[in-house]
Residue, then its C-alpha position, 0 to 999 in steps of 0.5 A: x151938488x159936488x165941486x172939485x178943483x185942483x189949483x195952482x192959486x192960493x185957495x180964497x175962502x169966501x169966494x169958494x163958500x159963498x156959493x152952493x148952500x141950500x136953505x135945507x142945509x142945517x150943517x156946514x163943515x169946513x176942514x182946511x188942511x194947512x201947512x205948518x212949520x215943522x214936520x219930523x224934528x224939521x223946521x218947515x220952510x215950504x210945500x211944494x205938492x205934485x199932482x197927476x191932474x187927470x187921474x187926481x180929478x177923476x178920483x177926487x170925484x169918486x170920493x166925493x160920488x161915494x160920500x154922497x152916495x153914503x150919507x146925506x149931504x147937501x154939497x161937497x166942495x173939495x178943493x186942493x193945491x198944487x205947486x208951492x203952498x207956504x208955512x199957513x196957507x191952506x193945501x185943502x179944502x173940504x167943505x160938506x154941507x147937510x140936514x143934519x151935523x152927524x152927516x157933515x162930519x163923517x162925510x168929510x172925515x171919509x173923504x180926507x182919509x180916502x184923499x190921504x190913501x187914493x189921490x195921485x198928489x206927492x209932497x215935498x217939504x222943504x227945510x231950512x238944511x234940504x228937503x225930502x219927498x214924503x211917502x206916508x201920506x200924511 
């Protein structure tokens, strides 16, 4: 089972977990990507991320097929922000379910790094003297 969601709202936890387990999952991995406070020497006020939405779906999905069709996994949940997202808050979600931990891991480790390079989302920081669009991705 997959489930992409791309988001203005901020990202509820328990609501996004509570669903899609399996009584075969022996593994439940979590990453959740926050924004934090400093980047570059910079105090961080704020993020505000844009997304080319079609294409961002349409390659979200593709990642997520890949991993599927790589390991074992039992659910993929990828869920990412658009608009502002403040200092704390989660911008991703990535939550991946197996048999068996080895396979949780290294699905979601493949899936934010393919996110990272392959995704159509831009972020700006904004700081306490400006702000600046970042082009490195991470």
């Amino acid at each position: 089972m997959k489930q992409i969601i791309t988001q203005k709202e901020p990202i509820n936890l328990d609501a996004l977990l509570a669903h899609g387990d399996s009584p075969s999952d022996g593994a439940d991995l979590v990453f959740i990507g926050k924004v934090r406070n400093h980047s570059r020497g910079k105090t961080v006020t704020h993020i505000d991320y844009e997304i080319y939405d079609t294409m961002a779906l349409k390659e979200l999905n593709k990642i997520a097929d890949e991993a599927l069709a790589q390991w074992d996994t039992g659910r993929i949940l990828i869920v990412h922000r658009f608009g502002r997202v403040n200092i704390g808050e989660p911008s991703i979600v990535i939550a991946v379910s197996s048999s068996h931990r080895d396979e949780s891991y290294r699905s979601s480790r493949y899936i934010i790094d393919e996110i990272k390079k392959r995704v159509p989302i831009w972020k700006k920081e904004f700081y306490s003297d400006g702000s600046e669009w970042i082009g490195d991705r991470n």
